[in-house]
N, C-alpha and C positions, 0 to 999 in steps of 0.2 A: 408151381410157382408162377405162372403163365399169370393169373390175377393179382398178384402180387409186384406182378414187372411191369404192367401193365399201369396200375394205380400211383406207381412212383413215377413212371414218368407224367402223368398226368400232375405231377406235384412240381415236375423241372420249373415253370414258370415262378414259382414260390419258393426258389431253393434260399434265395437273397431273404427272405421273411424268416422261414426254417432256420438258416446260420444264426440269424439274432437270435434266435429262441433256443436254440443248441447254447450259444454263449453264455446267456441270460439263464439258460439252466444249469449251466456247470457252475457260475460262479455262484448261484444258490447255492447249490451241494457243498461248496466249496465256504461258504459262510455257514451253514449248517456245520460244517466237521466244526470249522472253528469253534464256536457255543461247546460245543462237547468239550474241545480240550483244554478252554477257558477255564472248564467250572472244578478241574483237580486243582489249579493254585488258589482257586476259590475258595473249593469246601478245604482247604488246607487250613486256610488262616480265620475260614466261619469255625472251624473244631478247633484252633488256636494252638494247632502241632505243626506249624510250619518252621522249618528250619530243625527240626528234630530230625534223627536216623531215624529210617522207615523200612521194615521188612516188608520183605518183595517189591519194592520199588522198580520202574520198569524205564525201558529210555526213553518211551512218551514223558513221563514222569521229568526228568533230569533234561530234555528238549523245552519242554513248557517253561523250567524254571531259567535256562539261559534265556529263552526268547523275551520273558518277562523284566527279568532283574532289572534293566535300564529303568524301567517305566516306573520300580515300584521303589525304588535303589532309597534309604533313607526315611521312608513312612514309616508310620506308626500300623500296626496290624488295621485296625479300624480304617483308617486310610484305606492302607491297601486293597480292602477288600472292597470300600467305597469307588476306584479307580476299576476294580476288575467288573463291579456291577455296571459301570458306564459302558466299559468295551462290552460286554455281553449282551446288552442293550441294543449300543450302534450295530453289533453284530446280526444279531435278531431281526434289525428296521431295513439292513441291506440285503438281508435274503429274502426275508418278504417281499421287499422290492425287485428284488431280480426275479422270484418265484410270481408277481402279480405280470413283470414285463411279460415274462416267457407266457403266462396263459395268455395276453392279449392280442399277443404273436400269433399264438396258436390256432385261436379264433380267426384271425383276418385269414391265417393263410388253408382253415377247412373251409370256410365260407366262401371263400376265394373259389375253390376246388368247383364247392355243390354248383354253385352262380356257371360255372365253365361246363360241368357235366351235362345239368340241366338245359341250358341252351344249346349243347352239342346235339345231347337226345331230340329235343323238339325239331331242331333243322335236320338232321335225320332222318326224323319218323316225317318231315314233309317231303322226302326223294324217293319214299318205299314204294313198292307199289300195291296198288290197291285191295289184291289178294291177302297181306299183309291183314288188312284193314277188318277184311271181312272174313278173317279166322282167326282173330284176335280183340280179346271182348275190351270194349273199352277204359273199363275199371283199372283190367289188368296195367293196360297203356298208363292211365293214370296213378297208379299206386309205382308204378316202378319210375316215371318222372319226378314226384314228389316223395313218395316216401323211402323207396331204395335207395335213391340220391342221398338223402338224408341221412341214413344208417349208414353210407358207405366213408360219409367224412370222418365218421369215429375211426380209420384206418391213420388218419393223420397225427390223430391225439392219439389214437392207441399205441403205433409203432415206432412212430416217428420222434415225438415230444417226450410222451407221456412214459414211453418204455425208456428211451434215455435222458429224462429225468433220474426216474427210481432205480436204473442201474448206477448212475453214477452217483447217485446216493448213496446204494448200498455199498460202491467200489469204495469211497472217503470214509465210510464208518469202518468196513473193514478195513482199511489202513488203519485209523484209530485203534481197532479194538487187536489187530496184530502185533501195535505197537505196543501195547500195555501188556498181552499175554498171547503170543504167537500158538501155544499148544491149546488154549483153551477156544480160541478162533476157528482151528482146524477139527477140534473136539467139534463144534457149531457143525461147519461146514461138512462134513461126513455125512448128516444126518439129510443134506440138501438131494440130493439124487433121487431118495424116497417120494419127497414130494415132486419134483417134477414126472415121476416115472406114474404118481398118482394122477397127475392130471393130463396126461398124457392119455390115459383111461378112458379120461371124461371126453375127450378131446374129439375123435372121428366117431360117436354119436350126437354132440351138440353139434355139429355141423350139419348133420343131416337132416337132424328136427330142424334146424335155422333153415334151410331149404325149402322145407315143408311150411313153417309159418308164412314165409314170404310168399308161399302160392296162393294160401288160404287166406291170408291179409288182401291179398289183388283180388281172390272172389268176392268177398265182402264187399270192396270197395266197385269190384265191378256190378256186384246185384242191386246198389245202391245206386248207381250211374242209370241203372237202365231201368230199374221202378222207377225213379226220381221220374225221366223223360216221360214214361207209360205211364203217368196218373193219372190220364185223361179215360185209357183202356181199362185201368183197373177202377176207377170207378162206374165207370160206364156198366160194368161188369158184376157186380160186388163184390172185386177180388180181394177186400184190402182184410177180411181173416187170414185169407190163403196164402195172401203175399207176406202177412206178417208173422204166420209161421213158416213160412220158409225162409226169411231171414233171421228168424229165432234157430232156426237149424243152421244155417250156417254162420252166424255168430256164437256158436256150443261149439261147429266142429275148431272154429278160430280159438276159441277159449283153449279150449282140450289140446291141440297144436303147440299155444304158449306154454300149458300148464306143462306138457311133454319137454320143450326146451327148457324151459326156468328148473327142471326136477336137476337138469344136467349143469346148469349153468350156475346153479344156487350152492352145486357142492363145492364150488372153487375155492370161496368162499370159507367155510368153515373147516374146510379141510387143512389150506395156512392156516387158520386161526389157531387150530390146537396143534399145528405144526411150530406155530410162534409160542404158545406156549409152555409148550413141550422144549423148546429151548432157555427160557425163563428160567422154568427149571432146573434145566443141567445147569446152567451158569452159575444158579445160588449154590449147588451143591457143588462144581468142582470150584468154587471161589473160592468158601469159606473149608475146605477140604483140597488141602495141596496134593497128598499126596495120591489122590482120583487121574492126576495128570501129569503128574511127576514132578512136580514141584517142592522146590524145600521148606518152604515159610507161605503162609497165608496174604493173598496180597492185603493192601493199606485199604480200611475202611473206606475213604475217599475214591479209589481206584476201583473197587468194586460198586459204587453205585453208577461213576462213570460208564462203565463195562456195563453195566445193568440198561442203564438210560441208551447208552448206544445202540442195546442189541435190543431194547425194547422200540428206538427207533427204526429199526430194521424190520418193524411188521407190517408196519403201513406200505413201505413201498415191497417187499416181499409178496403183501397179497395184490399188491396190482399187478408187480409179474408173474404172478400165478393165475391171475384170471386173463394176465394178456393172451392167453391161447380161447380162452371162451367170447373175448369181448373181438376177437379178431375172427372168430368164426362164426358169428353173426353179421359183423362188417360184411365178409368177404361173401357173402352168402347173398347179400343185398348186391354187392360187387357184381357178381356173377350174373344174375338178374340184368344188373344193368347193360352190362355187357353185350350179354346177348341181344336185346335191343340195337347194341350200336353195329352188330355186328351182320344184322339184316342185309342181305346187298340191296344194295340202292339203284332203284331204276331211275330216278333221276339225273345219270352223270351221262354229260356230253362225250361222247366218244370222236379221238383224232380224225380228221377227217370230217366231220359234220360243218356246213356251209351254215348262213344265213337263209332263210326262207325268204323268197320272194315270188307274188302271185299276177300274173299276169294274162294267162291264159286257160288254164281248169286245173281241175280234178281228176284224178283218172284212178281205179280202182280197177286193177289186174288178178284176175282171178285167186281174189283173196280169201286165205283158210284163217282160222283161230279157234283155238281153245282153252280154258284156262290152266287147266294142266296135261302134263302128255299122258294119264291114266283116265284124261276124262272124254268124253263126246264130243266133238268139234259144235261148236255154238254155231260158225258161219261154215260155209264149203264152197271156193271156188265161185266168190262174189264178183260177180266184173261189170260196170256201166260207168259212165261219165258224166261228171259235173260241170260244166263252161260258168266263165266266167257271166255273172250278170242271169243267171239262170235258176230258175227255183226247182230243186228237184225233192221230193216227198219219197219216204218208205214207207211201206203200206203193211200191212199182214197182223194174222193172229196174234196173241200172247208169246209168247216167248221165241217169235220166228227169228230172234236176232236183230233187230234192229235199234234199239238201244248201243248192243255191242258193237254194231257197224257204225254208229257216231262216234263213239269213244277211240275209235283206231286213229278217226282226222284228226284230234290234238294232240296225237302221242299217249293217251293216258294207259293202252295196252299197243302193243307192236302186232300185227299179221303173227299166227305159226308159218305160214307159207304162204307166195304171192306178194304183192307189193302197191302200195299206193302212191300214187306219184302226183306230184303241182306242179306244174310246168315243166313233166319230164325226168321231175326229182325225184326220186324215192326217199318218202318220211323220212326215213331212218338215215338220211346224212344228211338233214336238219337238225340244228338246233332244236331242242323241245321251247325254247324261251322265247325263240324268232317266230317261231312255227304258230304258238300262242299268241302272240302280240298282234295276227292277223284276224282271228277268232274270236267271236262273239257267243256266248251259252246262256242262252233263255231255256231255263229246264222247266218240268210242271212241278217237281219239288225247291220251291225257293228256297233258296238259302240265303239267310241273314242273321249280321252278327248284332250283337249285343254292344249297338254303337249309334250315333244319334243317323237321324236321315241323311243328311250330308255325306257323313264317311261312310255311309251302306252303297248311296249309288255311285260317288267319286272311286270307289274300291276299285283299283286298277286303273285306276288314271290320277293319280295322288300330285300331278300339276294341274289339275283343272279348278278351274275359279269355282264362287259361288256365284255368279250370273251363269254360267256354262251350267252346274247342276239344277242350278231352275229353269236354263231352256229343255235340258233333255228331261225334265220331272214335265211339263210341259208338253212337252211332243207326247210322251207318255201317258196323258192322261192323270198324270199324277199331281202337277202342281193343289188342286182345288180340295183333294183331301187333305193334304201337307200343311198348307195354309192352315187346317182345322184344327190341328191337332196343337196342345199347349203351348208348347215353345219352335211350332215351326218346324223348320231345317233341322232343328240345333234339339227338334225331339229323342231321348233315348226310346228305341224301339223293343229294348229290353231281348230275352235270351230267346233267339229264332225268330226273330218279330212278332212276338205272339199278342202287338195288343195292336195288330193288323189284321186284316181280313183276308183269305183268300185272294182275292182281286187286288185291294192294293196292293199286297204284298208281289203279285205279280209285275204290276205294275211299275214296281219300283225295282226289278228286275229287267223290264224294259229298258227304264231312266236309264241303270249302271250299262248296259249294252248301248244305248245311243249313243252317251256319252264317251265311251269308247270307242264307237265311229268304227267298227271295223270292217274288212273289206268281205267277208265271209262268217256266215252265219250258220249255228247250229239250233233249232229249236225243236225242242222236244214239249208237244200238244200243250198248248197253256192254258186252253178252256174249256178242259172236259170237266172239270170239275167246279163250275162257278157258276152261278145264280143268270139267268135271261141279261140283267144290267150292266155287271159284272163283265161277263160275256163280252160285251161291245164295249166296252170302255178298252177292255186288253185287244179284243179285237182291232181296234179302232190304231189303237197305239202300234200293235205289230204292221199294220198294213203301213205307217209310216217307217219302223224300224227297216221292215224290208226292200224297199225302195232302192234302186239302183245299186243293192247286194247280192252277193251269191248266196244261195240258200240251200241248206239241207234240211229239210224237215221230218220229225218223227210225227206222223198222224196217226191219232187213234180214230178222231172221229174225219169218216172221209169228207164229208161236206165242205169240211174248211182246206181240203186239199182240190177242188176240179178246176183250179184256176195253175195249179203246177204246171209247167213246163214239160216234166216228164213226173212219171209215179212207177217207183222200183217194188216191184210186189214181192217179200220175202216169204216164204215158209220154210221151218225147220232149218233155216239157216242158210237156206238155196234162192237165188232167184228166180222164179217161177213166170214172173210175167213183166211187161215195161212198155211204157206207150202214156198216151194220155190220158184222163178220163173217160171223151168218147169213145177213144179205141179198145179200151181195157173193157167196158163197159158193154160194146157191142161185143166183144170175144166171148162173155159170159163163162168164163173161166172163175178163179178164186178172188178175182176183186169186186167182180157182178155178186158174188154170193156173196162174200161181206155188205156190199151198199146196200142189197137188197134187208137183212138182215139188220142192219142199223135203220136203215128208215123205218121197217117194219116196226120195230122198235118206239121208234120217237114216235110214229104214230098214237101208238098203244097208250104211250105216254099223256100224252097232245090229247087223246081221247080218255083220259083217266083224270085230267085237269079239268075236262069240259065237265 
């Protein structure tokens, strides 16, 4: 029940909605019974045997005709039955009415719900941390934000509404139908056990397929996420048979999945149905057959169609409590889904004790360890050198020596396993992440931009800043002269990843949003190894203003743009190996000599394959 206690409180804010719609459902049910016991004084005086002795007559029967008599007191039969058709009528237009209030209840207060869940999930999945990220396919992430959210509101109308509705449907007809034949009711009722004990059957297999759909819904929608992005690769490739049978395979295994649930979900269904019929049945037989039930006298033709209509009203909402264990085990199965999601621990929460960040004098990195989990190989070992203020310091080394990872520790975005990083003496980690951030600038080589005009891509994180302030730093950047070019300026949409940008701009405007944010400490990871001779110098052009009276940490691939560093921390396998300058590194002939020499070699070859 852990999913179940969990989802209602998530309803507490809607209970004020919920009460109306409880209200508004009772007194439906409650105008429904009435129409039933309207229509015995009805068909009384429509067959023109009112006021005659009646065998089997019941105390419904003898209640109806006191509750009436005022109303009808001195009419003419005609009359009377003219007066009972208005009340049956109003009768009919107020439960509708209370039946149409309560669904509209219903609706504001699951919508209500999805709107609260869905923005719970998203600020969430933005405190996870990153490993999260990267063992979790994106599709998945998106099908349980949108779609499991979605399935989970039918918890509201399923349990909450919708279930006491047709209970207390069924509770007022059975009042009705007690009071006209108590033993023919309980005759009914006997047969009830059967069927819940039937679907009870159905019950912990539909659940589990419901499980399994929602895995195979999130692959789909993840295979879909991540061709979509790669159709650059895949046609570069000629993948798009391959790709299009493999998603023909895994929309069969999704198909086969549903077709597995709906086998289990579909019996609920038919199973009431000839359960309801099956009581149609008995009813005509021990109606017109007293002594089936013990009865003396057959009841009043009129009494038995009532009894009939009543218990023939009892199918509708019978088979929705009958499928409420299948429509509830799909809910909860998306529920669970979602759940889990929220139940990620969050690396994002400030812990007691964490200060405001403040920079004044360096960086200091104490023999710092990490890894990404305690079964894997430490990424860094026992990193230690220092960053001062006002100083450009560069990491240097092969592919995977770690140095990416050794940026990511300075914003917080991973913590050390061991060891500690300190700013003025602080250790990170009784920082604020938000403080800590707010001094840091990230110029990555992978830009990232959203699907937003020029303006809010470089303003991004500085959301007071003018539009003269976003044309000086598009300016400083080298950016203003493409911007100006493009359709509408500033107020350009750059569309999904800026993709109707170039390389170089798009760096460039990654510049702009770092200028503009003016901060005191700088991360950059190489932003021109992959851009055309022009290109080149235009970002060059712009970093050599970004960095200017900043601290700097830089990731360099290509050393060239690093001999002007301050100091150059030479990583491998996740060790510091070497540290000094340019010329020093250079005359030691150690692992930063054999990279230089190997990149220049390189560019020559190049440089001589152009000529």
């Amino acid at each position: 029940m852990r999913t179940e206690l969990r989802l209602l409180r998530l309803v507490a804010p809607y209970r004020g909605l919920l009460a109306i719609g409880l209200i508004t459902t009772f007194l439906a049910s409650i105008f429904d019974g009435f129409t039933l016991v309207i229509l015995i004084p009805l068909l009384k005086h429509l067959f023109g045997t009112a006021g005659e002795l009646r065998t089997g007559s019941t105390r419904l029967e003898g209640f109806v005709d006191r509750l009436i008599e005022p109303f009808i007191a001195g009419l003419t039969p005609n009359e009377v039955a003219g007066r009972l058709v208005v009340v049956l009528a109003v009768s009919l237009l107020l439960k509708n009415l209370m039946s149409y209030t309560s669904t509209q209840v219903s609706v504001r207060a699951q919508e209500g719900l999805v709107r609260d869940l869905r923005t719970r999930i998203f600020a969430h999945l933005l405190t996870l941390d990153f490993g999260y990220f990267q063992r979790t396919r994106a599709g998945q992430l998106l099908s349980g934000i949108i779609t499991e959210v979605d399935q989970t509101k039918t918890v509201i109308t399923a349990s909450l509404l919708s279930l006491f509705r047709n209970v207390v449907a069924v509770a007022v007809t059975l009042v009705v139908l007690s009071q006209i034949s108590i033993r023919l009711t309980l005759l009914m009722l006997a047969f009830v056990p059967l069927l819940l004990v039937l679907l009870q059957a159905l019950l912990g297999r539909l659940r589990r397929h419901s499980r399994m759909r929602t895995h195979e819904r999130g692959e789909v929608t993840a295979l879909v996420s991540e061709r979509i992005g790669a159709i650059r690769l895949i046609r570069s490739y000629g993948e798009e048979p391959r790709e299009a049978a493999r998603f023909a395979q895994q929309a069969d295994r999704y198909r086969k999945q549903i077709i597995r649930t709906q086998r289990f979900s579909s019996l609920t269904s038919p199973v009431s149905e000839v359960f309801s019929g099956f009581l149609v049945i008995l009813i005509i037989g021990a109606g017109t057959r007293p002594g089936l039930i013990g009865l003396s006298a057959p009841l009043a033709p009129e009494v038995i169609i009532v009894f009939l209509m009543a218990a023939l009203k009892l199918t509708s909402p019978l088979k929705t409590i009958s499928s409420f264990p299948a429509v509830m085990a799909v809910a909860l199965a998306s529920a669970e889904r979602v759940f889990e999601m929220l139940d990620e621990r969050s690396a994002e929460v400030d812990r007691p004790g964490e200060v405001e960040a403040r920079f004044e004098r360096d960086v200091v990195f104490e023999e710092v360890s990490f890894s990404y989990g305690a079964a894997d190989d430490p990424v860094l070992s026992e990193v230690s050198f220092v960053v001062p203020k006002g100083r450009v310091v560069a990491l240097v080394g092969p592919s995977g020596a770690g140095k990416t990872t050794l940026a990511d520790l300075v914003p917080r975005f991973h913590d050390p396993t061991s060891g500690r990083i300190l700013m003025d003496g602080v250790p990170l980690t009784r920082l604020t992440r938000r403080s800590l951030r707010s001094l840091l600038g990230v110029v990555s080589q992978d830009t990232v931009l959203l699907n937003d005009t020029v303006l809010a891509n470089i303003a991004y994180g500085s959301p007071g800043a003018t539009r003269e302030q976003v044309a000086g730093a598009a300016q400083a950047a080298n950016a203003d002269g493409f911007i100006s070019r493009l359709p509408e300026g500033y107020d350009t949409m750059l569309g999904e990843r800026g993709t109707r940008l170039s390389g170089g701009q798009r760096q460039r405007i990654a510049i702009a949003r770092a200028l503009l944010r003016d901060p005191p400490i700088l991360i950059l990871d190489e932003a021109t190894s992959a851009l055309d001779t022009e290109s080149e110098r235009l970002v060059q052009q712009a970093m050599d203003r970004l960095v200017q009276e900043r601290t700097v940490l830089v990731i360099a691939h290509r050393l060239a743009t690093v001999r002007d560093a301050d100091e150059i921390v030479v990583l491998d396998a996740g060790r510091v190996v070497q540290r000094g300058t340019h010329e020093e590194l250079f005359r030691a002939c150690g692992l930063y000599r054999r990279l230089y020499d190997m990149q220049f070699r390189d560019e020559e070859t190049v440089v001589a394959a152009e000529l």
